[in-house]
C-alpha positions as CSV (number, residue, x, y, z in Angstrom):
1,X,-20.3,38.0,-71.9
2,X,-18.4,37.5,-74.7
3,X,-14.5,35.2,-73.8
4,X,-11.6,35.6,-76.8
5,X,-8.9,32.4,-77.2
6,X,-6.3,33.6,-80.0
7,X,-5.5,30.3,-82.2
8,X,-2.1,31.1,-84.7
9,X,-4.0,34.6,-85.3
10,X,-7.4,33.4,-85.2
11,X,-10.1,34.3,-82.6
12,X,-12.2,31.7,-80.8
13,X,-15.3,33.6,-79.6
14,X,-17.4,32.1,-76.8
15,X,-20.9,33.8,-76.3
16,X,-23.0,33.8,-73.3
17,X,-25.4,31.0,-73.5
18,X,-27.7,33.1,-72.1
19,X,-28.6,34.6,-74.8
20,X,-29.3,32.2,-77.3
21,X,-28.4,32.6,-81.4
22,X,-28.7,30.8,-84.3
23,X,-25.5,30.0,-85.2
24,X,-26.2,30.6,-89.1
25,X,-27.6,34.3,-88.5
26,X,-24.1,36.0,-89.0
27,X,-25.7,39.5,-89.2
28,X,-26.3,38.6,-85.3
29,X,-22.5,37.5,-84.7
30,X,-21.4,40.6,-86.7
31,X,-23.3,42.9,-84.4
32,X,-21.8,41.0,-81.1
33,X,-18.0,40.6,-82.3
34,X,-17.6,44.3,-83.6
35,X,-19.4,45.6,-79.7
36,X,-16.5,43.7,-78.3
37,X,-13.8,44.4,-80.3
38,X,-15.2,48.7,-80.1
39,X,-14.1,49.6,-83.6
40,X,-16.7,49.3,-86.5
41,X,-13.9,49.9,-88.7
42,X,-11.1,46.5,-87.7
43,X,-12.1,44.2,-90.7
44,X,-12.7,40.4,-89.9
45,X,-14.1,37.0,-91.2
46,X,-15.8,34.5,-89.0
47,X,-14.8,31.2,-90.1
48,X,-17.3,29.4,-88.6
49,X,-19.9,28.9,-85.6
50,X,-21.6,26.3,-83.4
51,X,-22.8,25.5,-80.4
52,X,-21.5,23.9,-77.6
53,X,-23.2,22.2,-74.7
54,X,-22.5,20.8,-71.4
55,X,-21.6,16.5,-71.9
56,X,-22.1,14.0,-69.5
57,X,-20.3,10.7,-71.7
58,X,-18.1,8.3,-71.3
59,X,-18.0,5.0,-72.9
60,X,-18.2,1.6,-70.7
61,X,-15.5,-0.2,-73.4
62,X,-12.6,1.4,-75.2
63,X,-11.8,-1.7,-77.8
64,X,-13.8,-3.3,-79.9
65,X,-12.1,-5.8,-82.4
66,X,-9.1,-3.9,-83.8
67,X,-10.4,-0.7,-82.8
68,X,-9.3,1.0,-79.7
69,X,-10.6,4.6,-79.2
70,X,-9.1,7.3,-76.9
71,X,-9.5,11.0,-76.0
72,X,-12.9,12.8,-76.5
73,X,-13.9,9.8,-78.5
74,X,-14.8,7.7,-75.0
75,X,-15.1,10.6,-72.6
76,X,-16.5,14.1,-73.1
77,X,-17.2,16.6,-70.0
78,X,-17.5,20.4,-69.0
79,X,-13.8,22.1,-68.8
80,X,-14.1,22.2,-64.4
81,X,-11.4,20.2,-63.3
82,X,-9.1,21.1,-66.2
83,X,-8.9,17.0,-67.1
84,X,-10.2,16.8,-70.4
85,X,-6.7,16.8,-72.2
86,X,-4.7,15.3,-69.6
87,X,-7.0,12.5,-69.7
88,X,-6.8,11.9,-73.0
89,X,-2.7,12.1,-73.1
90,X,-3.1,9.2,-69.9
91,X,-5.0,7.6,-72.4
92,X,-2.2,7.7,-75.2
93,X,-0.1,7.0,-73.1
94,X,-1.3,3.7,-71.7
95,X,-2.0,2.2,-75.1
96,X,1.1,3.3,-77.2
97,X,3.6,1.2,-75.1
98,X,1.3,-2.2,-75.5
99,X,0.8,-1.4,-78.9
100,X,4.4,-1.3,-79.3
101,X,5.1,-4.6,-77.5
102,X,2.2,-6.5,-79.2
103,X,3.5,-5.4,-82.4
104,X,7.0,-6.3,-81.8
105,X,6.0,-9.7,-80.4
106,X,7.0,-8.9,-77.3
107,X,3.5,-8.9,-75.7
108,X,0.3,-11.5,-76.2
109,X,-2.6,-9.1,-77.9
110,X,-4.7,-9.9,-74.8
111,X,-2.8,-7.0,-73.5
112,X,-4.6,-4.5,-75.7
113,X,-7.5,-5.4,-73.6
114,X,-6.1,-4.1,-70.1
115,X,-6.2,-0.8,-72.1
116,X,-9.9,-0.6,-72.1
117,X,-10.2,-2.4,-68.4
118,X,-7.7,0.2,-67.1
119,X,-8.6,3.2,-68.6
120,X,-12.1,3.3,-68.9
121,X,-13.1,3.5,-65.2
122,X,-11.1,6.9,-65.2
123,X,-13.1,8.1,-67.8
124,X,-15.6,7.8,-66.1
125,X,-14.9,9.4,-63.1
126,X,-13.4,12.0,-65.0
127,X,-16.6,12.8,-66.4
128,X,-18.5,12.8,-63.3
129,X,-16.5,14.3,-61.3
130,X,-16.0,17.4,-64.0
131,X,-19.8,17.7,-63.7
132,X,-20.3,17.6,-60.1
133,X,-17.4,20.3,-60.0
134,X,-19.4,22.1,-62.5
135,X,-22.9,22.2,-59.8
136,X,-21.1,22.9,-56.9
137,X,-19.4,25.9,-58.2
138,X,-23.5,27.4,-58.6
139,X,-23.8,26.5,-54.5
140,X,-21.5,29.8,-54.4
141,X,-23.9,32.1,-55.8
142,X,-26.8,30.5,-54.7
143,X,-25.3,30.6,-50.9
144,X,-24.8,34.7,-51.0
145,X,-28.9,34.5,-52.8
146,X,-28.4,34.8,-56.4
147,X,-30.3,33.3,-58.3
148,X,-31.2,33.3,-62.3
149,X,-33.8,35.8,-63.2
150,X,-32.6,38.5,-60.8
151,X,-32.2,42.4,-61.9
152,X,-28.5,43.7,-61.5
153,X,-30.2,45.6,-58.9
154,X,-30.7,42.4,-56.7
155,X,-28.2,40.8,-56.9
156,X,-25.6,43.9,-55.3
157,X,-28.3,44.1,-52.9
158,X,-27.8,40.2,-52.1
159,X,-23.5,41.0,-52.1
160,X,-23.7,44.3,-49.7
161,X,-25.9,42.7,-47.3
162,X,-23.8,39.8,-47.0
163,X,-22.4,41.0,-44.0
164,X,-25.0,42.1,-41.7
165,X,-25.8,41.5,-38.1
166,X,-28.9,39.5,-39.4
167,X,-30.1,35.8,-39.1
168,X,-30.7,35.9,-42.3
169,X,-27.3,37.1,-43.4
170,X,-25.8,34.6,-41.2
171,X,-27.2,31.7,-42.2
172,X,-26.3,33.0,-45.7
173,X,-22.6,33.5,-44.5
174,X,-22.9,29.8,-43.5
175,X,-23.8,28.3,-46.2
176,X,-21.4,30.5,-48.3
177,X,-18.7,28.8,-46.0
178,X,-19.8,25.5,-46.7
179,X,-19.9,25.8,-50.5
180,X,-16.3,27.4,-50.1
181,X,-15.2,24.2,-49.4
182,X,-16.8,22.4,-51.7
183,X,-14.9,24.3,-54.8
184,X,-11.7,22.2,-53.4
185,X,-13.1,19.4,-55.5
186,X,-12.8,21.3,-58.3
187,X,-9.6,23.2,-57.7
188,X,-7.5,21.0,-55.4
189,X,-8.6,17.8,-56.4
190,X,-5.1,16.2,-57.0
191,X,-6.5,12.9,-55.7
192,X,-8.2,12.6,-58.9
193,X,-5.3,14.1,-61.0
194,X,-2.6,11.6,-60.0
195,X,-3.9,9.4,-57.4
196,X,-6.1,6.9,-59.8
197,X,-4.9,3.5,-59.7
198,X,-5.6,0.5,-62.0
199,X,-7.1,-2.1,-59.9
200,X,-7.1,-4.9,-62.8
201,X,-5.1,-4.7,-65.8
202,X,-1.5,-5.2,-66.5
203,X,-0.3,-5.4,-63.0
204,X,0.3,-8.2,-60.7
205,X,-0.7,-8.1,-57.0
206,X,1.4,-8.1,-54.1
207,X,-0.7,-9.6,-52.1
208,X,-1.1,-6.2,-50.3
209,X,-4.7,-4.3,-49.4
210,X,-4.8,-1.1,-51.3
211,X,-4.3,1.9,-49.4
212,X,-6.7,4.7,-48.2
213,X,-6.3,8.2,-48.7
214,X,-6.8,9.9,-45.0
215,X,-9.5,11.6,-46.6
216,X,-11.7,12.3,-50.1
217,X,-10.1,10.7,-52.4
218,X,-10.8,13.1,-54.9
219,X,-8.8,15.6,-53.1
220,X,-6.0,13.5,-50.7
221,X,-3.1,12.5,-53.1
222,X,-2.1,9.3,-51.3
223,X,1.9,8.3,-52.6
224,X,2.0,4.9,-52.9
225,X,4.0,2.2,-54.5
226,X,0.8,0.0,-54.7
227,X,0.7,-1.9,-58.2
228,X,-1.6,-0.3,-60.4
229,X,-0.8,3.2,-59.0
230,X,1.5,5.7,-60.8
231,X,5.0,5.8,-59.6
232,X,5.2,8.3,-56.5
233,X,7.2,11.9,-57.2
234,X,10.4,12.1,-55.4
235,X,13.6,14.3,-55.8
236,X,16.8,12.4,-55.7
237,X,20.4,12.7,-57.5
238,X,21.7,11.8,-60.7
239,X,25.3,12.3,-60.6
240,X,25.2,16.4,-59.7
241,X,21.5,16.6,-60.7
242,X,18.5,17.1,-58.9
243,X,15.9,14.8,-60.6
244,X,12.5,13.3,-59.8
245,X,12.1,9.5,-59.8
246,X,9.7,9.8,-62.7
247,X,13.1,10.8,-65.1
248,X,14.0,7.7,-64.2
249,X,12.0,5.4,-65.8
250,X,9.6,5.7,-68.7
251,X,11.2,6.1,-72.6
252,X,9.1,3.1,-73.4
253,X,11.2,0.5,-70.7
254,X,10.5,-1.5,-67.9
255,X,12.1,-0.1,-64.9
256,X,13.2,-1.7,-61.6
257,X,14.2,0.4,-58.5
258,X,16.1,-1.4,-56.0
259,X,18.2,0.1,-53.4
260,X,21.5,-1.0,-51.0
261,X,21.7,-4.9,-51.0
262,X,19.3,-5.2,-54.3
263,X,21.8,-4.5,-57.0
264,X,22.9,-7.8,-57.8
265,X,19.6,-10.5,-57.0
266,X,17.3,-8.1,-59.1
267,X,19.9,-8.0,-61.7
268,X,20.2,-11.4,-62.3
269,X,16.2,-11.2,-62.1
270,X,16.1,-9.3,-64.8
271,X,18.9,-11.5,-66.6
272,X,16.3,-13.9,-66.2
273,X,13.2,-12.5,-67.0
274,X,14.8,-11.4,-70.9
275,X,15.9,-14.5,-71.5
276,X,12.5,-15.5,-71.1
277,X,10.6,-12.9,-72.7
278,X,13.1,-11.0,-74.5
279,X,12.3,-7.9,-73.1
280,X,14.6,-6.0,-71.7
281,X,14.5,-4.9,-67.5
282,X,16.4,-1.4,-66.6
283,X,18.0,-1.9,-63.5
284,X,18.2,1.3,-61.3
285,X,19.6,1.2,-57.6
286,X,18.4,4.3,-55.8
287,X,20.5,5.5,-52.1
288,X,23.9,3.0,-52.2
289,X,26.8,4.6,-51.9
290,X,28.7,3.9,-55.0
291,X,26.0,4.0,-57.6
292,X,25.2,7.3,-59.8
293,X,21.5,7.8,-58.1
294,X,21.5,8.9,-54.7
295,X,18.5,10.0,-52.2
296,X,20.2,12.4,-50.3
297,X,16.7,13.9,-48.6
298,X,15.5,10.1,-48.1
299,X,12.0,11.0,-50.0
300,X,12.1,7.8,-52.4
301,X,12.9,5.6,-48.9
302,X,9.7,7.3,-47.3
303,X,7.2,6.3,-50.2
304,X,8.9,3.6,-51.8
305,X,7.0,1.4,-49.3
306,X,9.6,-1.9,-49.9
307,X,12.7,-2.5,-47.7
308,X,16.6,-1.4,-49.6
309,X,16.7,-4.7,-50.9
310,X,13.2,-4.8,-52.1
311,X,12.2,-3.6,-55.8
312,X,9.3,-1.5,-57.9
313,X,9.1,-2.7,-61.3
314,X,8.0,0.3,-63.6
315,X,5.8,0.1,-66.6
316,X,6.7,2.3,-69.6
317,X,3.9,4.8,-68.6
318,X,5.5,4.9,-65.1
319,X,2.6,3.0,-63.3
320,X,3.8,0.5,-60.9
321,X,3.1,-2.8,-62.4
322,X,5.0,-5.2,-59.4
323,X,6.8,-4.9,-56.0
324,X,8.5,-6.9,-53.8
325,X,9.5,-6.5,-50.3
326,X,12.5,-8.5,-50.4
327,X,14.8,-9.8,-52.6
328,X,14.2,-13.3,-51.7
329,X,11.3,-12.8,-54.3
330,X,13.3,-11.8,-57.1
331,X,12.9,-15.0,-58.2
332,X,9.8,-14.3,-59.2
333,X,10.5,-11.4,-61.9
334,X,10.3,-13.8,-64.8
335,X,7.0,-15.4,-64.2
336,X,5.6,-12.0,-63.1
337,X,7.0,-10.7,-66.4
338,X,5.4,-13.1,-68.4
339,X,1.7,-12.9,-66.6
340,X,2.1,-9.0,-67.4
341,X,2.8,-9.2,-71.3
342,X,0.1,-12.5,-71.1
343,X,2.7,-14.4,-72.7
């Protein structure tokens, strides 16, 4: 098996690991790259060779003095799952914004350290759950009776008699069912994609038990305005627009979605909460009717999980950082800003 990835007119060659090479022996990568490109005469250089092996790592801490690593420096993992570089940008982008604010004195440098407390418990479940994806795709073959060592022979033989009126055969087409399922993990597992949430970190609690997905939560996505969990998807209006609420917020601000009734308490909030820590609050009211957002499906009401005059503050990386029912607690906003830039 030989797998081609074209890199800016260069060819990344991936050879089957079953049978092994020495990666300096080029007369042996010659003789494999011209059988699969078919024409002795196509001139080409190889640049370079390795091997590459299945990792199972992720580091426990992600700072160390003034060191803070990210990326396939603190998690490495099999490609299942398809996590590896979206991980790594959720990485970037939870430590760029505090990097920002504790270099513009905005932020106490204790906040660097929610980086590693946040971040690193994904990493790890990143990793493990890329490997167990990796296993349980084998349960596929192995349910229909291939196994390693068999001759091409044996193995159609395994595949045609799938289907017979056999115990054998059905007790194969059972378990073939039940490893089925199992690939969901690895290719409907959206509960891991977008459904992590920061349990400790730069987030203040609402006082609120977290909520439970209805079922694995590697697979159930569970939209929640829950502090520590990402800002939930939902399509309102912008003037004539169609837009998601994650437009909204973001571009390195903190973010505050009110609704009708909120506009002025969690304006003068967020007055408030500047003057103490001189950062800035976007107020956005989502659903009145004289404001430039509107929520004409009502999906922001259905997930926002606060009443119209209630608020979710929005961290730059669009993870909920605070909410509030009401706005009797908008008098809050300035202490709650404070305890989250550990000023």
């Amino acid at each position: 098996m030989l797998k081609l990835h074209d890199f800016c007119n260069r060819a990344s060659w991936v050879i089957d690991p079953a049978r092994p090479f020495d990666p300096k022996d080029r007369s042996v990568l010659e003789t494999r790259v011209r059988a699969a490109i078919g024409d002795r005469t196509t001139p080409f250089e190889i640049i370079d060779a390795s091997v590459w092996s299945v990792n199972r790592l992720y580091a426990p801490e992600y700072r160390q003095g003034r060191v803070l690593c990210m990326g396939d420096a603190v998690h490495r993992h099999p490609p299942t799952n398809g996590l590896g570089q979206n991980t790594s940008i959720a990485d970037a982008f939870n430590l760029a914004w505090k990097l920002k604010f504790v270099l513009d004195g905005k932020a106490g440098s204790s906040l660097l350290d929610t980086y590693s407390a946040e971040r690193a418990p994904i990493g790890r479940q990143i990793v493990e759950r890329a490997n167990r994806t990796l296993f349980e795709m084998g349960a596929i073959p192995a349910a229909i009776g291939i196994v390693p060592g068999q001759s091409t022979e044996d193995r159609w033989e395994r595949v045609l008699t799938l289907s017979d009126d056999t115990e054998e055969a059905r007790a194969r087409r059972a378990a073939l069912d039940e490893a089925v399922k199992l690939q969901d993990f690895g290719f409907n597992a959206i509960g891991v994609e977008l459904g992590y949430r920061y349990r400790v970190g730069a987030r203040v609690d609402d006082g609120t038990p977290e909520p439970i997905p209805p079922g694995p939560s590697d697979i159930c996505y569970q939209a929640t305005t829950w502090p520590g969990a990402r800002l939930p998807h939902a399509w309102i209006e912008l003037g004539r627009r169609t837009v998601s609420t994650l437009d909204v917020v973001g571009h390195g601000r903190f973010v505050l979605l009110t609704g009708p009734g909120g506009g002025a308490p969690w304006r003068a909030a967020a007055e408030q909460a500047r003057e103490r820590t001189g950062v800035q609050i976007t107020v956005h009211e989502i659903g009145t009717s004289h404001g430039m957002l509107r929520d004409p499906l009502l999906q922001w009401r259905a997930v926002r999980e606060v009443s119209d005059n209630g608020a979710v503050l929005v961290r730059p990386d669009a993870h909920v950082a605070w909410r509030a029912a009401t706005a009797d607690q908008a008098s809050k906003l300035p202490a709650v800003m404070a305890e989250l830039l550990r000023l």
